[in-house]
C-alpha positions as CSV (number, residue, x, y, z in Angstrom):
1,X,-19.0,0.8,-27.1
2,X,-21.1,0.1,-24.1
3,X,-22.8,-2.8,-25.7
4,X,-19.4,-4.3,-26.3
5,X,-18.1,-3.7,-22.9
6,X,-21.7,-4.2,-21.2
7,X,-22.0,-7.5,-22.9
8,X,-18.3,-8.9,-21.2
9,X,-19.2,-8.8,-17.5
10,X,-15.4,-9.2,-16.5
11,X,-14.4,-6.7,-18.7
12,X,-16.8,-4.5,-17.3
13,X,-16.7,-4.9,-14.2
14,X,-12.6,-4.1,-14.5
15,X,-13.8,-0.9,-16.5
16,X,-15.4,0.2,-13.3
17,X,-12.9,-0.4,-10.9
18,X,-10.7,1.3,-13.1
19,X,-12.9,4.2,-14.0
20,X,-13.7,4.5,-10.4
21,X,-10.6,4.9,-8.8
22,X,-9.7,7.6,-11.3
23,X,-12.8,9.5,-10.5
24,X,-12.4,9.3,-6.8
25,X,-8.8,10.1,-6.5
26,X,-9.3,13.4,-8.5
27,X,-13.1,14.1,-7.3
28,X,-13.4,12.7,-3.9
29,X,-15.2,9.7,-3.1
30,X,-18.7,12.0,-2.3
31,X,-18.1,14.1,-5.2
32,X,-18.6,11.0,-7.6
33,X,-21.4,10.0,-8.6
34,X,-22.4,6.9,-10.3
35,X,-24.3,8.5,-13.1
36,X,-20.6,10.0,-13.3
37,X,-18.9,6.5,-13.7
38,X,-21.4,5.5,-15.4
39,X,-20.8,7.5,-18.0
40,X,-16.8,6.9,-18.0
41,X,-17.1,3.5,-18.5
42,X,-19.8,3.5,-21.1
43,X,-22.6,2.0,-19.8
44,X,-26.4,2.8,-18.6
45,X,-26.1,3.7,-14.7
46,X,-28.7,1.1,-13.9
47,X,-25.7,-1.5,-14.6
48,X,-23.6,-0.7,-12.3
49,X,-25.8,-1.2,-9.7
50,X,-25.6,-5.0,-11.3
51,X,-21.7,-5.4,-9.8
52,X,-22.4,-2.7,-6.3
53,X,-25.8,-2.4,-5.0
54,X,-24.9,0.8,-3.4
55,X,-21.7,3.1,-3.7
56,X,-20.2,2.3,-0.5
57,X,-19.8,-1.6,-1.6
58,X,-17.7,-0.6,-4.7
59,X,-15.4,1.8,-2.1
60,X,-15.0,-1.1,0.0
61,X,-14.3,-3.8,-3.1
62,X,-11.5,-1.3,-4.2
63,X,-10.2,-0.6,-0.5
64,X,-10.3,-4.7,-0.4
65,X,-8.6,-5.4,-3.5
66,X,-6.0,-2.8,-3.0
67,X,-4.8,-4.2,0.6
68,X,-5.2,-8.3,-0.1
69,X,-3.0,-7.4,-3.5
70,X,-0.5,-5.4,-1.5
71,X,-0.4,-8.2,1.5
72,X,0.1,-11.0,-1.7
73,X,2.2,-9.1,-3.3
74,X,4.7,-8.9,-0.4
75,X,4.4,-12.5,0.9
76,X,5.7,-13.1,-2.5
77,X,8.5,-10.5,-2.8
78,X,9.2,-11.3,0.9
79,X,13.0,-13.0,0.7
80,X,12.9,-16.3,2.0
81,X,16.8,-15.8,3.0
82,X,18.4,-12.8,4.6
83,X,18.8,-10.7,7.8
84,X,16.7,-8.1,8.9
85,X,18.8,-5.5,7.0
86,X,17.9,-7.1,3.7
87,X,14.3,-7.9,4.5
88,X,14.0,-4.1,5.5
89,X,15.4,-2.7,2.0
90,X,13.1,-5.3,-0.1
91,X,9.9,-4.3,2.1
92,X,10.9,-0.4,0.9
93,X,11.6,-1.2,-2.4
94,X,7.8,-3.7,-2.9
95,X,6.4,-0.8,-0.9
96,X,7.4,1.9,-3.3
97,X,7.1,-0.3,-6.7
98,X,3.9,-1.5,-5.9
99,X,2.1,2.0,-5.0
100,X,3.7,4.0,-7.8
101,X,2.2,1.5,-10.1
102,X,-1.4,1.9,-8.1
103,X,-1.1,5.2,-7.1
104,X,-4.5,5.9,-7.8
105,X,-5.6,3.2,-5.7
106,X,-3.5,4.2,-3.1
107,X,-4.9,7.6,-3.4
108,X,-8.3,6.6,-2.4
109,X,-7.2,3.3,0.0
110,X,-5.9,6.1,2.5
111,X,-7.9,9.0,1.9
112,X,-11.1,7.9,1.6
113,X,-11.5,5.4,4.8
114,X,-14.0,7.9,6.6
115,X,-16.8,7.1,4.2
116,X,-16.7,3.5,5.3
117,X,-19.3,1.9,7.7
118,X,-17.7,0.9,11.1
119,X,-17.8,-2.6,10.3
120,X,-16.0,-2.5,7.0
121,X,-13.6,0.5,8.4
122,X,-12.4,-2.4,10.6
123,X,-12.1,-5.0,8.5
124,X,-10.1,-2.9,6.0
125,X,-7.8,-1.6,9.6
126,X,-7.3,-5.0,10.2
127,X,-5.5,-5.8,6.6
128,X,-3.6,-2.4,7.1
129,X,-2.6,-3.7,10.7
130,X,-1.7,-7.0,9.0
131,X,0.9,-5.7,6.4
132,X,2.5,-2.9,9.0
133,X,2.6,-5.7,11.9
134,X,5.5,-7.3,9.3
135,X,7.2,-3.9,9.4
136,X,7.4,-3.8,13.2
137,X,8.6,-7.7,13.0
138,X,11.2,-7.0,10.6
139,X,12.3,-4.0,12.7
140,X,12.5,-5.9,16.2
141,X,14.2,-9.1,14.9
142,X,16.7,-6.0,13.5
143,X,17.1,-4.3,17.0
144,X,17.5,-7.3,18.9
145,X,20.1,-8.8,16.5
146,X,22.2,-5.5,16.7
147,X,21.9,-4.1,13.2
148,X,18.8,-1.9,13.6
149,X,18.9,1.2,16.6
150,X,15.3,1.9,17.3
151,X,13.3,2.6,20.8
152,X,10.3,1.8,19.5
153,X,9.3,-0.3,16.9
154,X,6.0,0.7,16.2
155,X,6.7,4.4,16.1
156,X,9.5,3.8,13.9
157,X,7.2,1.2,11.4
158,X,4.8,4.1,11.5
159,X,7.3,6.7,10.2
160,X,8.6,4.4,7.5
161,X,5.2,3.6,6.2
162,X,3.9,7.3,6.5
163,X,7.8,8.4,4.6
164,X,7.7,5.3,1.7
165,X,3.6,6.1,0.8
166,X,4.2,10.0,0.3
167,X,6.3,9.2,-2.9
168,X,2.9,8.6,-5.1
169,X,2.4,12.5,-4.2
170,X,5.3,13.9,-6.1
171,X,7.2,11.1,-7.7
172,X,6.4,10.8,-11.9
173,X,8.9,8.7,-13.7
174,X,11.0,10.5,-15.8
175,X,14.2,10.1,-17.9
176,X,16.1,11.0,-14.8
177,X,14.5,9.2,-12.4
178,X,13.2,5.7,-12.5
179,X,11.3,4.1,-10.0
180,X,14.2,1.8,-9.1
181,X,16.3,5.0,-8.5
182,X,13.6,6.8,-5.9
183,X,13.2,3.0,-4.3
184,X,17.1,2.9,-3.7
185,X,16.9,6.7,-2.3
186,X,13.8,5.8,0.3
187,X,15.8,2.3,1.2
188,X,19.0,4.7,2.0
189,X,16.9,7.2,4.0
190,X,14.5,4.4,5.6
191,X,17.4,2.3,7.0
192,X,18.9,5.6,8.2
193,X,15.7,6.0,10.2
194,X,15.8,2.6,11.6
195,X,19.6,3.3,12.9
196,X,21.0,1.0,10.8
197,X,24.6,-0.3,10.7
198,X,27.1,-0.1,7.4
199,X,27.1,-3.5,6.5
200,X,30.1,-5.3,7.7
201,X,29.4,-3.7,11.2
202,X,28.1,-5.0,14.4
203,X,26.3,-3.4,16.8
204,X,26.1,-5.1,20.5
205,X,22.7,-6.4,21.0
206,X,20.4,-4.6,24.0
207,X,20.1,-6.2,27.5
208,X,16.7,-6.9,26.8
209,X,17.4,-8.5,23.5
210,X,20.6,-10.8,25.5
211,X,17.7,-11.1,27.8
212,X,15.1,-13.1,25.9
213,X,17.8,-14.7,23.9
């Protein structure tokens, strides 16, 4: 077995990741140790040091990968059409999709950030300041067309994001529940939070929106 996998380096290399995140979401990134993973994924320890010369560049590669796939993910999902309202309810339901199906990843992307150097803590805040900056967009060009009642964008982007996440805590799919059902739940509550409008309604716009328009 671990001259098989050892002998395919993207194979292994995928076995780590994947090994990796399911230690450290159920150990704790200081818990785990790469004797541990090495072990899981079947090969000597010496070869993982081959793909991450120490254990804080394979937290980092997973931190990486998780947020670049999630920012990719959304550009993609992101409707090229549509109002605020309907760019809100697709960001909930990519949001929730996407970290059910990673929860593990998502597990360790927001637990584990204090073993981080400074320098990669901030380039890993940066693509989490990236992906929430298009929350507080979506939720300004909302306000200031009249369908969204917030005071404060940020405070309410933060909410949102903090609500959406906590569903990989609790939620497994079952035969009553799917993950399209808890998506459509969190899209109900979410646009609730952001004051939102019954379609076919029209809230005046703020002075300061009329303002700068």
């Amino acid at each position: 077995m671990a001259r098989t996998i050892g002998s395919d380096g993207e194979k292994t290399l995928a076995a780590i990741r994947e090994q990796a995140l399911a230690l450290i979401a159920r150990r704790g990134y200081e818990a785990m140790s790469m004797r541990a993973l090495a072990a899981a994924v079947g090969v000597q320890a010496a070869a993982l040091y081959r793909y991450f010369p120490t254990k804080e560049d394979l937290l980092y590669s997973l931190m990486d990968e998780h947020m670049t796939a999630l920012l990719a993910s959304w550009t993609m999902s992101c409707p090229a059409n549509g109002d605020a309202h309907d760019t809100l309810a697709a960001f909930v339901r990519h949001h929730v999709a996407f970290h059910v199906g990673r929860r593990h990843s998502t597990h360790v992307s927001n637990m584990e950030l204090r073993a981080l150097s400074p320098e990669r803590l901030t380039a890993i805040l940066k693509l989490r300041a990236a992906y929430e900056k298009d929350l507080r967009r979506i939720l300004r060009e909302g306000a200031d067309a009249g369908l969204f009642a917030i005071d404060d964008a940020a405070f309410t982007a933060m909410a949102i994001i903090q609500m959406i996440t906590g569903v990989i805590v609790w939620f497994r799919p079952d035969e009553r529940l799917t993950v399209a059902d808890i998506a459509e739940t969190y899209v109900a509550m979410t646009l609730r939070l952001a004051g939102a409008l019954p379609r076919g309604v029209f809230r005046v716009p703020s002075i300061a929106a009329l303002r700068t328009a």
